[in-house]
C-alpha positions as CSV (number, residue, x, y, z in Angstrom):
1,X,-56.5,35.5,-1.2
2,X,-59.8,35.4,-2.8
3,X,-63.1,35.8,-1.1
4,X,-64.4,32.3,-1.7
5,X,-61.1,30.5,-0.9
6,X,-61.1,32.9,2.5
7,X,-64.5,31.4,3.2
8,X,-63.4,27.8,2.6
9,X,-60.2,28.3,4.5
10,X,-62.6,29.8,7.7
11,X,-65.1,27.4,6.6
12,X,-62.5,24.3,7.9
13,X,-61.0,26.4,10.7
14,X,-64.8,27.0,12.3
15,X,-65.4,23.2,11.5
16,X,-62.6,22.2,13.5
17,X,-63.5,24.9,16.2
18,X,-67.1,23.5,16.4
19,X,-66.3,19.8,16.8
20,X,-63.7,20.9,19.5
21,X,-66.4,22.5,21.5
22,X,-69.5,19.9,20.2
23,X,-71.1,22.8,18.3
24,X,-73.2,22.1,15.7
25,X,-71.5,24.4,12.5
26,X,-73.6,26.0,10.2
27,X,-74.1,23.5,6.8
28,X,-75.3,25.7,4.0
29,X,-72.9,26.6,1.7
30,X,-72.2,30.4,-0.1
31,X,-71.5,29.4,-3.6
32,X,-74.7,26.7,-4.0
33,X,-77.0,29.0,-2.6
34,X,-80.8,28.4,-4.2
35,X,-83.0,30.7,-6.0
36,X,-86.7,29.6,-4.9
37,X,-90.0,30.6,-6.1
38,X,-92.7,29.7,-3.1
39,X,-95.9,29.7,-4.9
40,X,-99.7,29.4,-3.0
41,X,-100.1,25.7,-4.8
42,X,-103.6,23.7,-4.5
43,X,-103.7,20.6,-1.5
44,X,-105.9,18.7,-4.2
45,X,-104.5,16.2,-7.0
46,X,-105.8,13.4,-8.8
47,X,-102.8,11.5,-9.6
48,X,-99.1,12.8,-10.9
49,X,-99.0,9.8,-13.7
50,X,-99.6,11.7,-16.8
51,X,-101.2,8.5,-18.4
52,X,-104.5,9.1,-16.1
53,X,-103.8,13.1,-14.4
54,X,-106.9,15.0,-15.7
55,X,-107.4,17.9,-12.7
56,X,-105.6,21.4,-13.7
57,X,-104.1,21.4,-10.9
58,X,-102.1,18.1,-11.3
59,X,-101.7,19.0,-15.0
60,X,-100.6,22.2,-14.5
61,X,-97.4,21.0,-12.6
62,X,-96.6,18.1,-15.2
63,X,-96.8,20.1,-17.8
64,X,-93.6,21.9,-16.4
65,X,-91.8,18.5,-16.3
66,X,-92.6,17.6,-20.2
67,X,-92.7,18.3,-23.7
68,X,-94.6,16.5,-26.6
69,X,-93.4,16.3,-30.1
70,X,-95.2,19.6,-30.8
71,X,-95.6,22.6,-28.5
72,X,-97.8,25.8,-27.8
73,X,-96.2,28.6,-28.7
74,X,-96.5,31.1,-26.2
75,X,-97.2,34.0,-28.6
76,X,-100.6,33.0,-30.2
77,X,-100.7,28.4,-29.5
78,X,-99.5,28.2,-32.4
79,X,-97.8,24.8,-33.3
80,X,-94.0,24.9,-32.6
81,X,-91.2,23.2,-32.2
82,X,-90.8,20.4,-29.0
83,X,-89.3,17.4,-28.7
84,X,-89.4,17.5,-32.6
85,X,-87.3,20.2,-34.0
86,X,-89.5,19.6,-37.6
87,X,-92.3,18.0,-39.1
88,X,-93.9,16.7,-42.5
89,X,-96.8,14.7,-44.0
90,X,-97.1,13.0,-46.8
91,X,-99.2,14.1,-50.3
92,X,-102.3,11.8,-48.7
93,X,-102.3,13.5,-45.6
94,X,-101.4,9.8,-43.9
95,X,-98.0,9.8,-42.5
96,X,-96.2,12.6,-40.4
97,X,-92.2,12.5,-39.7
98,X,-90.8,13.9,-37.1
99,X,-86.9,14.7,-36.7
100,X,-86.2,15.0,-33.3
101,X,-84.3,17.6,-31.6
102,X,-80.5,16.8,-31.2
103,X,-78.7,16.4,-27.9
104,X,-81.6,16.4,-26.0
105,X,-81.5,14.6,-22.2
106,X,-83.7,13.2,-20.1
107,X,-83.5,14.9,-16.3
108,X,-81.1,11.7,-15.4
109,X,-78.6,12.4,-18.1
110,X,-80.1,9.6,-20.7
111,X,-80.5,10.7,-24.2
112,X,-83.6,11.3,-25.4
113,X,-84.5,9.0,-28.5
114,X,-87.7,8.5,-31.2
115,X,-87.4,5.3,-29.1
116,X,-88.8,7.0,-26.2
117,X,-91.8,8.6,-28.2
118,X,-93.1,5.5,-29.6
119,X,-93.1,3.9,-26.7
120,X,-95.2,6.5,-25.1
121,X,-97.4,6.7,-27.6
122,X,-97.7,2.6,-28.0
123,X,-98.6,2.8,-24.1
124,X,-101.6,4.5,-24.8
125,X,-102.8,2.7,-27.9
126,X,-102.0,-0.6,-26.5
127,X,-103.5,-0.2,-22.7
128,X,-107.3,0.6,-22.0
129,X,-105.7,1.6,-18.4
130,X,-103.5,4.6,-19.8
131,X,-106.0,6.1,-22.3
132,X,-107.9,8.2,-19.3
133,X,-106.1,11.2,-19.7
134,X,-104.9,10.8,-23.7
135,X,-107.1,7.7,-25.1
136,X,-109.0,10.2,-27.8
137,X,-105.5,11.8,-29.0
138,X,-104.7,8.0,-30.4
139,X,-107.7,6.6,-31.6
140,X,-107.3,7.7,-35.5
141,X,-103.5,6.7,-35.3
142,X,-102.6,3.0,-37.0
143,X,-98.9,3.0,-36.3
144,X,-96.1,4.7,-34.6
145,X,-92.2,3.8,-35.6
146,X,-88.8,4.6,-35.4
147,X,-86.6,4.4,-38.7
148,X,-84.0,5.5,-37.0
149,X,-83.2,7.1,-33.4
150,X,-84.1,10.7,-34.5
151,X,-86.6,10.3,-36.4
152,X,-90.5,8.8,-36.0
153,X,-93.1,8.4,-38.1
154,X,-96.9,8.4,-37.3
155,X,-99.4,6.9,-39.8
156,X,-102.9,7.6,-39.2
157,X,-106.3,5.7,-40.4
158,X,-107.5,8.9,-42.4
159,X,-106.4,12.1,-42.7
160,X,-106.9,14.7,-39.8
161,X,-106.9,18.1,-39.6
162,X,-105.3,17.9,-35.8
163,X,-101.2,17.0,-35.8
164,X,-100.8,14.0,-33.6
165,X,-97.7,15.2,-32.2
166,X,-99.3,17.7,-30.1
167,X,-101.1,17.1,-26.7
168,X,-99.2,13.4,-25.6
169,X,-96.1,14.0,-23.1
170,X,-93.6,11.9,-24.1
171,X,-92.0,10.0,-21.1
172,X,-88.8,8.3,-20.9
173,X,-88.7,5.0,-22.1
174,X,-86.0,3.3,-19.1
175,X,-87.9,4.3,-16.6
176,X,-91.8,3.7,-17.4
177,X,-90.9,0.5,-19.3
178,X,-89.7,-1.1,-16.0
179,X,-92.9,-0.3,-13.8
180,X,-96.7,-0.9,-14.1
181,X,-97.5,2.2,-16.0
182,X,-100.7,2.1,-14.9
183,X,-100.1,2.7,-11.2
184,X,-97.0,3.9,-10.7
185,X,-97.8,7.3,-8.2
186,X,-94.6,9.4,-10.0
187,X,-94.9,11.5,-7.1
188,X,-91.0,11.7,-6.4
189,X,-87.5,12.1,-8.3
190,X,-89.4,12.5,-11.7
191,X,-87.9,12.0,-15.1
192,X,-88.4,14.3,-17.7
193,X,-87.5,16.7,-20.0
194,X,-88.9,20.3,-18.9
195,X,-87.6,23.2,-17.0
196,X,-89.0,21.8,-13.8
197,X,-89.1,18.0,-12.3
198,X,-91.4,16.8,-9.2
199,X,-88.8,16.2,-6.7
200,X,-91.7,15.2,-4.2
201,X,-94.9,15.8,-2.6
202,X,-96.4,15.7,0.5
203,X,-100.0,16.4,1.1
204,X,-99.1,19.0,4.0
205,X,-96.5,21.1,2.9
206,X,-96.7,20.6,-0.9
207,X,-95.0,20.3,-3.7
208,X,-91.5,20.4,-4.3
209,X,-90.2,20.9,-7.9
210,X,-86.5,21.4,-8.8
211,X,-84.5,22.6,-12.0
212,X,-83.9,20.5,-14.8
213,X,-80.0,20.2,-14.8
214,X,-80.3,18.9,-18.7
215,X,-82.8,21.0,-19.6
216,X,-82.6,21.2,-23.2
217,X,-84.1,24.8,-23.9
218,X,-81.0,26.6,-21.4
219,X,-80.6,27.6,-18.0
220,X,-84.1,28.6,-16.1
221,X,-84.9,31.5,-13.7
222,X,-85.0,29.4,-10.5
223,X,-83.3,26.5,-8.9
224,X,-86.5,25.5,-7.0
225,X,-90.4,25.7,-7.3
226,X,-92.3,25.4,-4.4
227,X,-95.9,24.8,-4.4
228,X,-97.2,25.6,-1.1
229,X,-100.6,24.4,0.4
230,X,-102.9,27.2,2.4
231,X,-106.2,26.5,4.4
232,X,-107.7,28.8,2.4
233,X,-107.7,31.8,-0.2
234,X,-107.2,34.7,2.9
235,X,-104.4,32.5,4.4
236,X,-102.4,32.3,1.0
237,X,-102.8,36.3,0.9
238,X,-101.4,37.5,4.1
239,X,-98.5,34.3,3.0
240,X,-97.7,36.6,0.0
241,X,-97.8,40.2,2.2
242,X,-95.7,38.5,4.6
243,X,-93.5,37.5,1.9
244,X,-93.7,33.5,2.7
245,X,-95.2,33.2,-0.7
246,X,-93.7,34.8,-3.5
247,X,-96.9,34.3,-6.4
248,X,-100.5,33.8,-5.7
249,X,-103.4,32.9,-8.2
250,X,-106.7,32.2,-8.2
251,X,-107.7,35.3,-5.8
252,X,-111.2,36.8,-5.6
253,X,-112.3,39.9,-7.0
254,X,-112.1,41.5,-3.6
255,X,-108.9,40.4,-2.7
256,X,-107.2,41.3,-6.3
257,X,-108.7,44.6,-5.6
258,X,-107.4,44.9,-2.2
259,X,-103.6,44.0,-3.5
260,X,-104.4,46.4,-6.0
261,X,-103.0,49.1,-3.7
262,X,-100.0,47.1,-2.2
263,X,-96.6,48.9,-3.3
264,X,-94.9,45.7,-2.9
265,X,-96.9,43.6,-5.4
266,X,-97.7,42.9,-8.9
267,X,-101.1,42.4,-10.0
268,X,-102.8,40.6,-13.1
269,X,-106.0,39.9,-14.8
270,X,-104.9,37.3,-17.4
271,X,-107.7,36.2,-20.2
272,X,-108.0,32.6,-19.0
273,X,-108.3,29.6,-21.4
274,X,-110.7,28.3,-19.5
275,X,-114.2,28.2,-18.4
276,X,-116.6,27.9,-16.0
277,X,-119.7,26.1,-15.7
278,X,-122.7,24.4,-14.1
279,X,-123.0,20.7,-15.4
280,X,-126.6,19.1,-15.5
281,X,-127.0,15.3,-15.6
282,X,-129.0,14.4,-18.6
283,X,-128.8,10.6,-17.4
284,X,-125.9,9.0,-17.2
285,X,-124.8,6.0,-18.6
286,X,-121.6,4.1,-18.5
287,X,-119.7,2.3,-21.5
288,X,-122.1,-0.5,-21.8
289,X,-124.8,1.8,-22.0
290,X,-126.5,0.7,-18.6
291,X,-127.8,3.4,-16.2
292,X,-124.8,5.1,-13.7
293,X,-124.9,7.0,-10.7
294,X,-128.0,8.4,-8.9
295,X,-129.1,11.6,-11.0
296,X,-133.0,12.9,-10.5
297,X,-134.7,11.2,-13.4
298,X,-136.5,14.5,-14.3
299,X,-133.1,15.6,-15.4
300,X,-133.8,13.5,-18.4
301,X,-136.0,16.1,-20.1
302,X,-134.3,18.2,-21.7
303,X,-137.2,20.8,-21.2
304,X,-136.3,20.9,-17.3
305,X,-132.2,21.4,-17.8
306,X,-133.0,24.3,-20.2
307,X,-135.3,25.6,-18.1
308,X,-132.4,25.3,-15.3
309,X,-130.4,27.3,-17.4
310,X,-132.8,29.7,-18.3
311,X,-133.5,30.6,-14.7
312,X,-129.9,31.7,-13.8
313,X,-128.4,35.3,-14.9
314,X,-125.0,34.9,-16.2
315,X,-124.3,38.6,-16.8
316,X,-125.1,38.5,-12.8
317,X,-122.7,35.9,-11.6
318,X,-120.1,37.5,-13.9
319,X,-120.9,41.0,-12.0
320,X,-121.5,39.5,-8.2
321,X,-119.6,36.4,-8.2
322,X,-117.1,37.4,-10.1
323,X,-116.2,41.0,-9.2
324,X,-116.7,41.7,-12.9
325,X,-113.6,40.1,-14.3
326,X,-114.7,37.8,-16.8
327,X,-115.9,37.6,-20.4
328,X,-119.3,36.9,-22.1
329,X,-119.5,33.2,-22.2
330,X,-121.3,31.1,-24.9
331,X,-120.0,28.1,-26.4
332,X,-117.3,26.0,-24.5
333,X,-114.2,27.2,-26.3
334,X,-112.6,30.6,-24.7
335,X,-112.3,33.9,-26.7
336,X,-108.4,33.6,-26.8
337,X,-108.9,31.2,-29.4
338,X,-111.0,33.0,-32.1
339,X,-110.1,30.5,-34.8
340,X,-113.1,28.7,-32.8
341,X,-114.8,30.9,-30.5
342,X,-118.4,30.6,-31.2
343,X,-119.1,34.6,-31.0
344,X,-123.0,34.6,-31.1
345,X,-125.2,36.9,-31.4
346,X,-128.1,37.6,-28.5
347,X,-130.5,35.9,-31.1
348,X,-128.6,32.8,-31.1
349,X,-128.9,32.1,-27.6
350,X,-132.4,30.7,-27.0
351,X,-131.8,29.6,-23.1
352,X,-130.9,33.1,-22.6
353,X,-131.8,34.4,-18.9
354,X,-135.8,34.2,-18.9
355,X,-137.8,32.9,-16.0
356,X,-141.3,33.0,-17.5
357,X,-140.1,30.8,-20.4
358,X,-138.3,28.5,-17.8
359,X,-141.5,28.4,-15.9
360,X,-143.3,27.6,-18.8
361,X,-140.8,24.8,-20.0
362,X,-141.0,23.3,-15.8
363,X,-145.1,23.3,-16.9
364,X,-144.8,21.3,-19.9
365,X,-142.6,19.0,-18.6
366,X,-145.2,18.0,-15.9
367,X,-143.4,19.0,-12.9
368,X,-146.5,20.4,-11.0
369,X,-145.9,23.5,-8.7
370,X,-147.1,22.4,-4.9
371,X,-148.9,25.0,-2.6
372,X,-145.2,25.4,-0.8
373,X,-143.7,26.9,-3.9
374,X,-142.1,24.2,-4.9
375,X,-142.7,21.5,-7.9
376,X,-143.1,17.9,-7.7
377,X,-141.9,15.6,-10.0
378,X,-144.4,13.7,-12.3
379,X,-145.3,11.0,-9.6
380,X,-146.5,13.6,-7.7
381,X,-143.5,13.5,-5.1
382,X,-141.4,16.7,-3.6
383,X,-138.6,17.5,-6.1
384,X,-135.1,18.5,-4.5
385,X,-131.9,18.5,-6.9
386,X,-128.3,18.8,-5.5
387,X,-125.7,20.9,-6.6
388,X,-122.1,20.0,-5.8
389,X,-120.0,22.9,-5.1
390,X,-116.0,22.2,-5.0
391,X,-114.9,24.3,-1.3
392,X,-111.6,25.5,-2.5
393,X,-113.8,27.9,-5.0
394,X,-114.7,31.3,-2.9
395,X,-116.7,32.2,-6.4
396,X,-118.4,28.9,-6.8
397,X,-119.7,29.2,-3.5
398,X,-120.9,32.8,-4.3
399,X,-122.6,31.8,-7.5
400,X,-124.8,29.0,-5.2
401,X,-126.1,31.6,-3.3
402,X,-127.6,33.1,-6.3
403,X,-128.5,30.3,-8.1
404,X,-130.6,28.7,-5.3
405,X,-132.9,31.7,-5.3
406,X,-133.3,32.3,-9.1
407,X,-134.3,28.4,-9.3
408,X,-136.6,28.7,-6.4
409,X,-138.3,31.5,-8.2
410,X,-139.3,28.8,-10.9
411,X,-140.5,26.3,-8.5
412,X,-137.4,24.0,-8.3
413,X,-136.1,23.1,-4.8
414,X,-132.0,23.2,-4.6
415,X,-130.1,21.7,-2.0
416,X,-126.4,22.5,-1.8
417,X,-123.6,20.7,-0.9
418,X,-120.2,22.2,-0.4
419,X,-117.1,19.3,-0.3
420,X,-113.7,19.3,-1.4
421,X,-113.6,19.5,-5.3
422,X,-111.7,16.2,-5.7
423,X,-115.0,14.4,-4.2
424,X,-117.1,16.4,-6.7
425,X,-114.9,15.5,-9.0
426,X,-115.4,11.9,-8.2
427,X,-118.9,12.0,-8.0
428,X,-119.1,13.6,-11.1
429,X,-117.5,11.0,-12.5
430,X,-119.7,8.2,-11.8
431,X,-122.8,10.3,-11.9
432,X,-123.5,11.0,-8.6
433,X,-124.8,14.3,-9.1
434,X,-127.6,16.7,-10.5
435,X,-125.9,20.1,-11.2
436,X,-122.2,20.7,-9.9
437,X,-119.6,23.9,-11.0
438,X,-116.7,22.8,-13.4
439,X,-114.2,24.2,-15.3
440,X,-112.3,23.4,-18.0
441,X,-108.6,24.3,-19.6
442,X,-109.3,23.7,-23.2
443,X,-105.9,23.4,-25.3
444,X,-105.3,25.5,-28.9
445,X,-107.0,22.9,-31.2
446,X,-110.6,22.0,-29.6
447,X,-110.5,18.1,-31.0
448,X,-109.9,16.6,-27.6
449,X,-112.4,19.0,-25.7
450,X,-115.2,17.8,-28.5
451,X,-114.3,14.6,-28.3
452,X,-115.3,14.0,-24.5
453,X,-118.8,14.7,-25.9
454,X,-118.8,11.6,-27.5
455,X,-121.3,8.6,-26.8
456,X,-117.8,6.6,-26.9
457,X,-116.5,8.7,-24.0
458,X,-118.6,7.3,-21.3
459,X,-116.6,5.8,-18.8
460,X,-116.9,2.4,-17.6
461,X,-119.4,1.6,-14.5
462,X,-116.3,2.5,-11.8
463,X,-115.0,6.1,-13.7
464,X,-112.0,4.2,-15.2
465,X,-111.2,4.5,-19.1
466,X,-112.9,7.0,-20.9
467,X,-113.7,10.3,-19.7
468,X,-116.5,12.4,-20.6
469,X,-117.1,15.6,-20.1
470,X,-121.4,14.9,-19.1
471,X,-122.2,12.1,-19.6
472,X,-123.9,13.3,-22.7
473,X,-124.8,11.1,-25.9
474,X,-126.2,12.2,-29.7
475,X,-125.0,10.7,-32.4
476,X,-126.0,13.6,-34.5
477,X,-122.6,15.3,-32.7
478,X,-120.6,12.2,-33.1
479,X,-121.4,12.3,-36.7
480,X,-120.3,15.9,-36.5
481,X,-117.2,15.4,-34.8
482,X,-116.2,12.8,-37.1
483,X,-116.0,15.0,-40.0
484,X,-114.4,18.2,-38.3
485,X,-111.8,15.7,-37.2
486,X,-110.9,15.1,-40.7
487,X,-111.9,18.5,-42.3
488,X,-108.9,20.0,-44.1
489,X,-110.7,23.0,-45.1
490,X,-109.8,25.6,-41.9
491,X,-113.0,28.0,-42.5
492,X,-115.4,24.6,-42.7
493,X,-114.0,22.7,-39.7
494,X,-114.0,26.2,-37.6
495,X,-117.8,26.3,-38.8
496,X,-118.2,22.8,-37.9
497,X,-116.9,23.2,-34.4
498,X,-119.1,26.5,-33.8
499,X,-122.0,23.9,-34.8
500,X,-120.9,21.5,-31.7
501,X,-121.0,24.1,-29.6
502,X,-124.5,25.4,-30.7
503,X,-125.5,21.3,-29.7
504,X,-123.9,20.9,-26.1
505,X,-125.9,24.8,-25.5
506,X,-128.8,23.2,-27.0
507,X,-128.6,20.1,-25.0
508,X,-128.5,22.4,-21.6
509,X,-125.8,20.0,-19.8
510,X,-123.3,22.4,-19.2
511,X,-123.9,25.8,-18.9
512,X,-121.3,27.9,-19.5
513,X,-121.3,30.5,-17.5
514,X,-117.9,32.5,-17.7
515,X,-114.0,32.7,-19.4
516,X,-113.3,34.1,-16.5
517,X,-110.2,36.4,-16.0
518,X,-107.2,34.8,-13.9
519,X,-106.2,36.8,-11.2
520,X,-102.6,36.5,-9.6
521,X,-100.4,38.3,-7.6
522,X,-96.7,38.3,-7.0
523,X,-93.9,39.9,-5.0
524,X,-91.6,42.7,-6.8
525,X,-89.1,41.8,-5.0
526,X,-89.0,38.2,-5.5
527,X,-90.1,37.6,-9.4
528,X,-90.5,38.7,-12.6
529,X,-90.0,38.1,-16.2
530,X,-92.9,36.7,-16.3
531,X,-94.7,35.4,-20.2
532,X,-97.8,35.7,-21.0
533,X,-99.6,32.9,-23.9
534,X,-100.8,34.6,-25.8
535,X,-98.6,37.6,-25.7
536,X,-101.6,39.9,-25.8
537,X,-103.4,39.7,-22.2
538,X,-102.7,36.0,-21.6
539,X,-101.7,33.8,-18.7
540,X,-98.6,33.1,-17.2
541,X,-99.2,30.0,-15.2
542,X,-101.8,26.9,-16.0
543,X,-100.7,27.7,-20.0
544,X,-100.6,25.2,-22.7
545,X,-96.5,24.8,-22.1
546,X,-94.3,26.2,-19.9
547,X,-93.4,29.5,-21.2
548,X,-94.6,31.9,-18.0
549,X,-91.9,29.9,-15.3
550,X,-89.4,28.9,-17.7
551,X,-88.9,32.9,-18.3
552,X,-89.7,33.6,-14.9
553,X,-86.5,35.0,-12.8
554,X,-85.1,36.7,-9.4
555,X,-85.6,40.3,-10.0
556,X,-82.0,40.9,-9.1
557,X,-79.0,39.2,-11.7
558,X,-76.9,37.3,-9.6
559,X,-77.7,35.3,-7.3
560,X,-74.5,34.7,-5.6
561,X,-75.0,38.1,-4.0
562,X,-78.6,38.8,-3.5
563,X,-81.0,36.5,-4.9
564,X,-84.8,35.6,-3.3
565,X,-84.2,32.6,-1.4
566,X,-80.5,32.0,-0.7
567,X,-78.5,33.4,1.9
568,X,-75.9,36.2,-0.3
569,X,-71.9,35.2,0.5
570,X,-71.5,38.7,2.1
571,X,-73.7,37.2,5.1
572,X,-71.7,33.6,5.4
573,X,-68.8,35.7,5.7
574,X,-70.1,38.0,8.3
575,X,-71.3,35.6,10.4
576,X,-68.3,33.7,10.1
577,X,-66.4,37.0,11.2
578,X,-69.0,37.1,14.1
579,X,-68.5,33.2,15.2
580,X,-64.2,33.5,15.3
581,X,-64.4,36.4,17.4
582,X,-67.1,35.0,19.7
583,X,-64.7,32.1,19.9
584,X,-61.8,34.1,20.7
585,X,-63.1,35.6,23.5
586,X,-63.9,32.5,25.1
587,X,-67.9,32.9,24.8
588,X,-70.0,30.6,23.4
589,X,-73.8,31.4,22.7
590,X,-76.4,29.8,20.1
591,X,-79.8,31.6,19.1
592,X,-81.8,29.9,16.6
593,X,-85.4,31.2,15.3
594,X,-88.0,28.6,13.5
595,X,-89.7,30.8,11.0
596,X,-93.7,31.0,12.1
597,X,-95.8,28.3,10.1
598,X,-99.0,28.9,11.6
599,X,-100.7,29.4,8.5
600,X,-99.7,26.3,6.4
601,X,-100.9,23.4,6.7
């Protein structure tokens, strides 16, 4: 007799046993044992309908649950292979084709069909109330069809450098068809085609993602992802020493440090694509053009938001706020993507840290300094800006305490306001703001991330449609945009997009202040395999794809016997043993322990 039949055979006789007695048997089972990867997760999401989900940390975990036509690829973000196995475009640069991948399934078992990406795309196009999170991607396309079921074709109004396969998740047709696309939450038994699906979601204990039985690419690491919630950044550390949490990220300089020395953990500094900033309202307006929100008004000149950014030390923050780990920041897109990086030299950045100049500019700009220290605006009145500071950001809340000193040095007055980042986010949305920290994961091609610039990309009075990145307008950068979007050339439209950059610095509504290093941390014994995009000093989590969990794996090879997260069969069978001879001598005793949960919410 084999081991597993043994266990089945005991398994019946201890059933049996137990009802004959009214105990309650033990109900997992040896040979479906799960491998799970308990990650520290974020309690904050926008909304898990990819049609309108903007905040990383909602995109982050959709992006392991779908594929677009064309992918990432993990080694530089490059364009690869998705959903489309190839791709062409015609001698005037108007049509694309697609042939799709073959025997490709949805997460239910449905095939996957050129059926399903036209709808998805049509969606957008069609619907002002799905074009929040992709509405840019779709504006130069004319049509989308479907010759045939593996193939689709996508015609644009003029030729563009960007391929229109990237960036848009396609989502299965039979099930988005039959709701309102528009609100439907998706928070629960999610369709797709990636290594991991949202099983659910609940605001206390997280999220809860399992394997894609169909997933098209192979067999994944893990059975189970779980996104864990944690008051705070501390809590979420002693989680991982503890071993409750298997992979942390986002940690502080002085807590990377600290695990630094821990035998029993990995650690990371991954060049991030993305950056960090300080927005600065320059007067915003929503999509009719009429005045939004409740900004100061002195925020209009552009003298005073350059002389904002002016008064704050960058190279500082980096160094006090950041514990050092973080790059040189000028323009908005990262140095992993040097195709575009805007490299400049010290003589190109005119808002450079300089406090006499800034008090010079606050001078010209009539905002008159009082006998308290502080400057009035032009009326004569005390002057008092807000900054919004998201509360799950240890960093952000470090760089305020800088930055309120440095701009009272120049005479300006800061009050700030520490909240949960989805109300900043909110806020910012509609406005309601002077200066507030942001960040920003900018994809491989920078189109999108321009194209929030946009006078079009003012949203409308409530923060539905459009989305813009500050509420910023020029046309001189539409103009600009326009023709990188449709530049051929690679050296021109990298130059172009360098220009941009130079305009939103110039501008002085978002000051970029860091592409700041990603620190994680994970258990050796509960994870590894870990890839990096791009290869060289790149992330493994919040990528563009899902490379870093899809090769992510138990640090042991099978499962069946000792993998993180299941029970091994070796410990069904000796408690088994353990149970018969308890009931053979007549005794009957029942312990249970509840695993300590103090520090989740």
């Amino acid at each position: 007799m084999n081991l597993h039949t043994g266990l089945r055979k005991m398994g019946a006789f201890l059933v049996s046993v137990a009802t004959l007695f009214a105990i309650t048997p033990l109900t997992a089972q040896a040979d479906t044992a799960k491998t799970v990867l308990k990650l520290a997760g974020s309690s904050s999401f926008d909304t898990f309908n990819p049609f309108n989900a903007t905040m990383a940390s909602t995109t982050d975990l959709l992006n392991l649950g779908y594929d677009s036509l064309v992918e990432s690829a993990a080694k530089d973000n490059a364009d690869s292979p998705g959903l489309a196995k190839s791709w062409k475009v015609s001698s005037d640069k108007l049509t694309w084709t697609y042939t799709m991948q073959k025997g490709v399934k949805w997460s239910d078992g449905q095939p996957v069909t050129s059926e399903d990406a036209v709808w998805t795309y049509r969606a957008v196009m069609d619907h002002s109330d799905l074009q929040t999170a992709f509405g840019s991607n779709v504006e130069t396309i004319k049509s989308v069809k479907a010759p045939d079921s593996s193939t689709v074709q996508i015609t644009t109004k003029e030729p563009q450098a960007v391929n229109p396969g990237t960036a848009i998740w396609i989502l299965p047709k039979h099930i988005w068809s039959k709701v309102n696309a528009a609100t439907y939450a998706n928070d629960s038994d999610v369709v797709g085609t990636g290594p991991y699906l949202l099983k659910k979601y609940d605001k206390k204990s997280g999220v809860e993602l399992d394997a894609n039985p169909h997933f098209w690419r192979g067999k994944v690491g893990f059975d189970k992802l779980l996104y864990i919630p944690y008051k705070n950044a501390d809590a979420s550390v002693q989680a991982l020493k503890s071993g409750e949490v298997d992979y942390v990220s986002g940690l502080t300089p002085a807590q990377y440090n600290l695990l630094k020395d821990d035998k029993t953990i990995t650690t990371y500094a991954a060049n991030d694509r993305r950056y960090y900033s300080m927005a600065i309202n320059p007067g915003a307006k929503d999509a009719k053009g009429d005045d939004m929100g409740d900004g100061n008004a002195v925020l209009h000149d552009q003298r005073v938001r350059q002389a904002i950014v002016m008064s704050i030390n960058n190279a500082m923050l980096i160094d006090k706020a950041f514990g050092g780990y973080g790059q040189k920041a000028t323009g908005e897109i990262p140095a992993v993507y040097p195709l575009y990086h805007w490299n400049a030299d010290t003589s190109d950045l005119k808002l450079a840290y300089n406090p006499t100049k800034a008090k010079k500019l606050l001078d010209e700009a009539g905002l008159t300094m009082g006998s308290d220290g502080y400057r009035t605006d032009k009326s004569g009145k005390p002057l008092t800006l807000r900054l919004l500071v998201g509360a799950e950001y240890p960093s952000w809340i470090q760089m305020a305490t800088y930055i309120k000193p440095w701009l009272k040095a120049v005479g300006l007055n800061v009050k700030v306001i520490t909240e949960a980042y989805s109300q900043v986010s909110d806020a910012s949305t509609v406005g309601k703001y002077d200066m507030y920290f942001t960040g920003w994961g900018i994809g491989p091609d920078p189109d999108w991330q321009m194209s929030i610039n946009r006078c079009s990309s003012r949203p409308n009075a409530d923060g539905s449609g459009a989305i813009s990145e500050s509420n910023w307008c020029d046309p001189a950068f539409d103009t600009l945009y326009d023709q990188q979007h449709t530049e051929l050339d690679q050296a021109k439209r990298s130059a172009q997009i360098r220009k941009m950059q130079q305009m939103i610095y110039g501008a002085a509504i978002n000051d970029v202040i860091t592409y700041q290093q990603s620190l994680v941390a994970y258990r050796k014994d509960a994870v590894t395999g870990f890839t990096a995009q791009p290869e060289n000093g790149g992330t493994y989590t919040a990528q563009n794809g899902y490379w870093g969990l899809l090769a992510a794996h138990p640090p042991v090879s099978s499962k069946s016997e000792a993998s993180h997260g299941a029970i091994p069969v070796a410990a069904w069978a000796a408690a088994a043993v353990v149970v018969v001879a308890v009931i053979g001598a007549g005794v009957f005793h029942s312990m249970r322990k509840r695993r300590n949960e103090d520090e989740e919410e």
